[in-house]
C-alpha positions in Angstrom: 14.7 -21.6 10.7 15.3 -23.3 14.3 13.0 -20.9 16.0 9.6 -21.9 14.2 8.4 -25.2 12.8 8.5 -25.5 9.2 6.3 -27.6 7.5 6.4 -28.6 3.5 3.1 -28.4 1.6 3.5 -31.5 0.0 4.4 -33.2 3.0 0.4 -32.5 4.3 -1.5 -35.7 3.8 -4.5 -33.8 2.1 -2.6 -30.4 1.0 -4.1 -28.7 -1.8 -1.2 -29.8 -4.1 -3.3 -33.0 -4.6 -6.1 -31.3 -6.3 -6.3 -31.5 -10.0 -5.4 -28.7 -12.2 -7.9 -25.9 -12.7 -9.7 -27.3 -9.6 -12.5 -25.0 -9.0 -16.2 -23.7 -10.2 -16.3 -21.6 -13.4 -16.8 -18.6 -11.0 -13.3 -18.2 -9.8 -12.3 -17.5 -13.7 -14.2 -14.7 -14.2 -11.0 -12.9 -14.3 -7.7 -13.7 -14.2 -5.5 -11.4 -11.7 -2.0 -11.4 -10.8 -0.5 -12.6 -7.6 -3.6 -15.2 -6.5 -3.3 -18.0 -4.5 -5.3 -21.1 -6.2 -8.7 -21.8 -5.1 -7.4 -25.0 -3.8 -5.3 -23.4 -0.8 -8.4 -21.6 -0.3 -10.7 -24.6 0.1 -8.3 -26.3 2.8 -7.9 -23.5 4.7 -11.5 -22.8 4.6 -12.8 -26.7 5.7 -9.8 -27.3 8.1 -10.0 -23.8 10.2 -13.9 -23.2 9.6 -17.2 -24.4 10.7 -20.3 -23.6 8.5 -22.0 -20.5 9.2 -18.6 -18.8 10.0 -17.1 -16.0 9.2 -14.1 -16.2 7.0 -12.7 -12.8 6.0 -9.6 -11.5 3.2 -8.8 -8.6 4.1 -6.9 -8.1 1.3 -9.1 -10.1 -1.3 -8.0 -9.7 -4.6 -9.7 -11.1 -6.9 -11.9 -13.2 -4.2 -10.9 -16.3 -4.4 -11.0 -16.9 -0.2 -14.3 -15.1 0.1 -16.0 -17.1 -2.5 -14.5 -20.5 -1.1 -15.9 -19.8 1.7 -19.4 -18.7 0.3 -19.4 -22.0 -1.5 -18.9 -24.3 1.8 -21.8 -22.3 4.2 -19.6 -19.8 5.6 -19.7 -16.1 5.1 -17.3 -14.9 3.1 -16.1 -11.1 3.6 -13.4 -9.9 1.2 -11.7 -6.6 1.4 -9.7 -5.1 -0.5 -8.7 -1.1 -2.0 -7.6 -1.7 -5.2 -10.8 -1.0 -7.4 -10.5 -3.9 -9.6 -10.1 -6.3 -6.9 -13.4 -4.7 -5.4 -15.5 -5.6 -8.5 -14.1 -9.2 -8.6 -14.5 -10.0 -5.0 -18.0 -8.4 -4.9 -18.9 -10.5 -8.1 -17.8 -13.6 -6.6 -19.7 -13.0 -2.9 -22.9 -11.4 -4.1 -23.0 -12.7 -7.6 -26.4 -12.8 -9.4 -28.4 -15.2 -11.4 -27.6 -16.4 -15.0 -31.5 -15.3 -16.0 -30.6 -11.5 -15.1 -27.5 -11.3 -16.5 -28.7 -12.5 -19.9 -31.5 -10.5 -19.5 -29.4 -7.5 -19.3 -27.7 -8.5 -22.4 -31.0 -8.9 -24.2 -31.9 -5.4 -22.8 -28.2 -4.2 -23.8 -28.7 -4.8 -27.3 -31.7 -3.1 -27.7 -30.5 0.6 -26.1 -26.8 0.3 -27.2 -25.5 3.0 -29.8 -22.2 3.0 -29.8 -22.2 5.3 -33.4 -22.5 8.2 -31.3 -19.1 7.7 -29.2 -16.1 9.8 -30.7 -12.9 7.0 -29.6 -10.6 10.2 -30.8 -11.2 11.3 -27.0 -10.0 8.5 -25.5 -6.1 7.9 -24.5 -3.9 6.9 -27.3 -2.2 4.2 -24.7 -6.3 2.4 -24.7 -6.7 2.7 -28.2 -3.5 0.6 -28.8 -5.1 -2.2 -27.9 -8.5 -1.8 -29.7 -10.4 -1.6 -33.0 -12.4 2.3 -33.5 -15.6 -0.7 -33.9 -15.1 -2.2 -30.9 -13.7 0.4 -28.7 -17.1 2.5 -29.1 -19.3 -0.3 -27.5 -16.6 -0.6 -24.9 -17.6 3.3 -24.2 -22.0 2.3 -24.7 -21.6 -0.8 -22.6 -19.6 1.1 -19.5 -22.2 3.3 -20.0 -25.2 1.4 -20.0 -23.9 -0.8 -16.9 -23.4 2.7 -15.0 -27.4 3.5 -15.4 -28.0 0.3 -13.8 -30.2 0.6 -11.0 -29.4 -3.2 -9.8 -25.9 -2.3 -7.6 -25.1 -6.1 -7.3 -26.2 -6.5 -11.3 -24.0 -3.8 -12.5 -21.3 -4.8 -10.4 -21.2 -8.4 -12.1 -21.1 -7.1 -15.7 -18.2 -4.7 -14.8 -16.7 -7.9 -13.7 -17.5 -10.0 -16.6 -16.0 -7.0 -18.7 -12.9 -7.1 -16.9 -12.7 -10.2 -17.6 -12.7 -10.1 -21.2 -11.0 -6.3 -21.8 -7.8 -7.8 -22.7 -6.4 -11.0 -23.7 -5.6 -13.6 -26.6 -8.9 -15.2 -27.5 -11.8 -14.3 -29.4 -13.8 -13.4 -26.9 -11.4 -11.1 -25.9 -11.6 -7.2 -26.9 -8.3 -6.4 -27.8 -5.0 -7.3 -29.7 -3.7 -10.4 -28.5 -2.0 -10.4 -25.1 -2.4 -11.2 -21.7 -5.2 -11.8 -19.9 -3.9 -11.8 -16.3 -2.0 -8.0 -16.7 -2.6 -5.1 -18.6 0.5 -5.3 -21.1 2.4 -2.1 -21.4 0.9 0.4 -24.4 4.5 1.6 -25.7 4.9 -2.6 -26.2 1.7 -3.1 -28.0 2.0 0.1 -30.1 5.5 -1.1 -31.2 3.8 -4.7 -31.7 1.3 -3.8 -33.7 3.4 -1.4 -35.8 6.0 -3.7 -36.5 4.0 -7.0 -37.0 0.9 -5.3 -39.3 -1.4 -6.8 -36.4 -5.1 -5.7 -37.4 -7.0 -5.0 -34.1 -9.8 -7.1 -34.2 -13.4 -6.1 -34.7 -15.7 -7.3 -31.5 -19.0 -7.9 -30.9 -19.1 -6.7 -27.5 -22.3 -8.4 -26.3 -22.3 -11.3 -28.0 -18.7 -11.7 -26.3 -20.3 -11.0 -23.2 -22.7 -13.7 -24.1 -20.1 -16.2 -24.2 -18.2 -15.5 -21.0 -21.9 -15.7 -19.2 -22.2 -18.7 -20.3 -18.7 -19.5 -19.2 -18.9 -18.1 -15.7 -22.2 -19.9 -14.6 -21.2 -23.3 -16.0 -20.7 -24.4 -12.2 -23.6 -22.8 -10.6 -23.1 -19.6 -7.8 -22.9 -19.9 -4.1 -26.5 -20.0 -2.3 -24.7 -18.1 0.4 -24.3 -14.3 0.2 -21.0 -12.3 1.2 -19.8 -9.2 1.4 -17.3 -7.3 -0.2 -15.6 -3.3 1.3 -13.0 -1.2 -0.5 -11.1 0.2 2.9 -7.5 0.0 3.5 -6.9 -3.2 5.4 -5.4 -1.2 8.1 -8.5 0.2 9.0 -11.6 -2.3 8.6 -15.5 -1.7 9.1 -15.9 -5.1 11.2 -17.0 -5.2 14.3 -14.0 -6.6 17.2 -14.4 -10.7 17.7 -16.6 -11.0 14.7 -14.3 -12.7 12.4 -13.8 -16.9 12.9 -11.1 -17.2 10.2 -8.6 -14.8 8.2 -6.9 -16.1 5.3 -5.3 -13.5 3.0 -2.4 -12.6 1.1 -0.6 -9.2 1.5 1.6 -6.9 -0.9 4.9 -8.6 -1.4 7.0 -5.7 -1.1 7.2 -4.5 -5.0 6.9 -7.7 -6.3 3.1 -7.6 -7.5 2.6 -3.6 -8.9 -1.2 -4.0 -8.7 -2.0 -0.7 -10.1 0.3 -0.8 -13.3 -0.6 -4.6 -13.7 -4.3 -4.1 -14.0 -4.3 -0.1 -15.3 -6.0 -0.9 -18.6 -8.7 -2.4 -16.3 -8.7 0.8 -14.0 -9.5 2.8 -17.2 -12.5 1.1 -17.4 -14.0 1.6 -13.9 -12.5 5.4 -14.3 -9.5 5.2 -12.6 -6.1 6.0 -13.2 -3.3 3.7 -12.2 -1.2 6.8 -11.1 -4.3 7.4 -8.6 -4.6 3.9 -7.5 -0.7 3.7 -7.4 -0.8 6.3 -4.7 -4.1 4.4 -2.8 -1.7 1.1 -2.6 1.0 -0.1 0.0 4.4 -0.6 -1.8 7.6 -0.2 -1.2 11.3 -1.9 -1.2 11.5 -1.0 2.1 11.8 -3.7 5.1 10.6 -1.5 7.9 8.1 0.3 6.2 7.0 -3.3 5.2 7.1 -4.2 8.9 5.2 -0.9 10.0 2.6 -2.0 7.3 2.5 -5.2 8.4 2.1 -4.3 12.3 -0.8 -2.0 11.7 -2.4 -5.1 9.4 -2.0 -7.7 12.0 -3.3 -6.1 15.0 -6.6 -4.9 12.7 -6.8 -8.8 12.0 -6.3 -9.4 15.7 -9.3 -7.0 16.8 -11.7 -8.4 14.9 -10.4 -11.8 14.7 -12.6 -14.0 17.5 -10.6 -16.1 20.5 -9.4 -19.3 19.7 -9.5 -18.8 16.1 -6.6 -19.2 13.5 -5.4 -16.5 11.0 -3.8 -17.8 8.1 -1.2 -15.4 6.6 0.2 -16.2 2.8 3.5 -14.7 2.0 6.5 -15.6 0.0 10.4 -15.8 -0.2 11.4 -13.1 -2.7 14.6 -11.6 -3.8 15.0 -8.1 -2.7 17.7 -5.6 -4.2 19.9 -9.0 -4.7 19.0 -10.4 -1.4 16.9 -13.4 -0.4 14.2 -12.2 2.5 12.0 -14.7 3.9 8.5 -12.8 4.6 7.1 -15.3 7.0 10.4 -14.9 9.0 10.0 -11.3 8.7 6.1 -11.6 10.0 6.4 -14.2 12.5 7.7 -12.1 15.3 5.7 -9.2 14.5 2.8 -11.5 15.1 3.9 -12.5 18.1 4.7 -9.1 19.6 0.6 -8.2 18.9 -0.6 -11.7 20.3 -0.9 -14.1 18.3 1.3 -17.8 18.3 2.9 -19.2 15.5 1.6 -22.4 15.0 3.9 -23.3 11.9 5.1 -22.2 8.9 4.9 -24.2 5.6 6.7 -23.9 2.6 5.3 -24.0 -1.0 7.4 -24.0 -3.9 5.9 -22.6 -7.2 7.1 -24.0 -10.3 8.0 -21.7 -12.8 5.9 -22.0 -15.4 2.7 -20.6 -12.9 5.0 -16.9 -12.2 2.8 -14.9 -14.5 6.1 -13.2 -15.5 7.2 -15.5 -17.1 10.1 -13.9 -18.4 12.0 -13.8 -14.9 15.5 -16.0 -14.2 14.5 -19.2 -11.8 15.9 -16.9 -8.6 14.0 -14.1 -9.1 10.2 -12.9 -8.1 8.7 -14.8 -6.1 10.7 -18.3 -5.6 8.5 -19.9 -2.8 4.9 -19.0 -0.9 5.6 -19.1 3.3 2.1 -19.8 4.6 2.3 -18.6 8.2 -0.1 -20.4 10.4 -1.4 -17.6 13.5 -3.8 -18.9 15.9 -5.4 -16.2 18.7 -6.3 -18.1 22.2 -5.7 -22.0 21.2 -6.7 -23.6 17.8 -6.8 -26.7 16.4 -8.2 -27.6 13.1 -11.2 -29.6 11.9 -10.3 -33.4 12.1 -11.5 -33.7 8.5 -9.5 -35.0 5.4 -10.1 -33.3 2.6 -10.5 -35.1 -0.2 -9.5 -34.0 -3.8 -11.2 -36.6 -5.9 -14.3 -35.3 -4.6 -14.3 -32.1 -3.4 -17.4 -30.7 -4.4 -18.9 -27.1 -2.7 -21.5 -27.8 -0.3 -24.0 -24.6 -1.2 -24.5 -23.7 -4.8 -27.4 -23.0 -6.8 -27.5 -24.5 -10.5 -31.3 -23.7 -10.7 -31.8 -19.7 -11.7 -35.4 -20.2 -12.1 -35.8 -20.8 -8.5 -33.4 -17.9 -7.8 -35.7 -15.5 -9.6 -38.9 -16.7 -7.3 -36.9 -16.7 -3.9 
């Protein structure tokens, strides 16, 4: 630890530990997602290391929480990232659309749907464990409907709204009770079902979808636009110096199996985990993580712009019974392609927020290790954030002026 300066998150005067719970526009819960950092650590990041009318990239996005922070304060938010499902969200969140044309769509929904004429008896036994035959067939209309779309940005928000709602344990959910931030295992749900009597619940798909509209744009949407590319991280379509900040969060070794946690999502957008699996960096590895991690820090530093900070979120996990420090593991690879190590700070996470919640206290992911990068000289914004009134600076509550513009 003597060799970089370690900082404690709580121990910054206006960290984003202070915010409230849930702290956030409706917009970030369109869908909950596995290993996300809180839109709070976005928001800091964004106003301390930003200027409005930057450019604030994630290359690997998720489910856009960075991008859409930054959308929300007058930057440009650019969010990258190739798992499909993480595309939709972080495409949703940077180039949403207005309430008026989503409910529209609903309206339009409900007159062309006919769901009678879908046979479920095609569909994998492992999806219809979680569903009614009755709701499952407007599952099949409405993924069908949304695919003759012509409006990209459009269809791309109601595939996002549907993911949000696919699984979970409300009633706006679509399936058996379960999670809503992982797709649950089929062989568990089959036995769950089997040996509890559980009746799969009978959804009114649109009338669901309704309800999460009206949800999702409680807050308003960001008046700036983003964008959003499925590449591999290693490998980005930005331009060199075009990028002010870079706040992201990569695999942590195979501590978050994005593919298997989100493959009853996948399904949807016509993918197969096993696919995406394949399309996906993890390993157990520590030098295949630090060849990963070499190729994905000197892409950051190309397009990254001088004097500029990249802000790298990691964690201290426990690997095959060992303890590994990823920000210690990082730090000199960082340095090697360029970039200085400002600091390192140390964020605990309680146990009730691992989303397996089933793990020992020592295992998973213990603690994030935020590393702080800077290329050229950096120094923050001399701003204090402050959480008792941190509102976003660009958002549109008025769709009927959205329409007109």
């Amino acid at each position: 630890m003597g060799r970089y300066r370690y900082i404690l998150s709580y121990g910054i005067r206006d960290s984003w530990k202070y915010a409230r719970d849930g702290w956030g526009i409706a917009l970030h819960r369109i869908c909950s997602r596995t290993g996300s950092f809180p839109p709070s650590l976005a928001h800091y990041f964004v106003m301390k290391y930003s200027r409005i009318g930057d450019v604030v990239l994630d290359p690997f996005s998720g489910k856009g929480t960075a991008p859409l922070e930054a959308c929300l304060n007058g930057r440009i938010g650019v969010g990258n990232d190739l798992s499909p499902e993480a595309y939709v969200l972080t495409r949703a969140k940077v180039r949403p659309v207005p309430k008026r044309r989503v409910i529209e769509w609903i309206d339009y929904a409900e007159r062309r749907l006919d769901p009678s004429s879908y046979d479920v008896s095609e569909v994998d036994d492992d999806v219809r464990a979680f569903y009614s035959n009755y709701t499952l067939r407007q599952i099949l209309a409405v993924r069908d409907l949304i695919d003759e779309t012509d409006d990209e940005d459009l269809a791309n928000f109601i595939k996002a709204m549907m993911l949000g709602i696919l699984h979970g344990p409300t009633k706006i959910h679509l399936s058996v009770r379960c999670s809503h931030s992982f797709s649950m295992a089929p062989g568990y749900i089959k036995r769950y079902v089997k040996e509890n009597g559980v009746k799969k619940p009978k959804r009114d798909v649109l009338k669901c979808l309704r309800i999460k509209a009206e949800r999702v744009f409680k807050d308003g949407i960001p008046s700036v636009k983003g964008f959003a590319y499925m590449n591999d991280a290693r490998s980005l379509p930005i331009e060199d110096e075009s990028v002010d900040l870079v706040v992201t969060s990569p695999p942590y070794f195979n501590m978050q199996t994005y593919a298997w946690d989100n493959w009853l999502r996948l399904w949807f957008l016509g993918y197969t985990y096993e696919e995406v699996r394949r399309m996906l960096f993890q390993t157990e590895s520590i030098k295949k993580f630090e060849g990963f991690m070499t190729d994905a820090l000197k892409e950051i530093f190309r397009v990254l712009k001088w004097n500029r900070a990249a802000i790298i979120v990691l964690g201290r996990v426990k690997l095959k019974g060992k303890v590994v420090d990823m920000a210690e593991l990082v730090a000199p690879i960082a340095e090697e392609i360029g970039f200085q190590v400002k600091s390192i700070i140390s964020d605990s996470i309680p146990k009730a927020n691992k989303y397996l919640w089933y793990l020992k206290e020592g295992d998973g992911v213990s603690k994030e290790v935020i590393l702080e990068l800077a290329k050229g000289e950096f120094q923050p914004n001399n701003i204090q954030v402050d959480w008792s009134s941190a509102e976003p600076l660009t958002i549109i509550k008025d769709y009927e002026e959205v329409i007109k513009a």
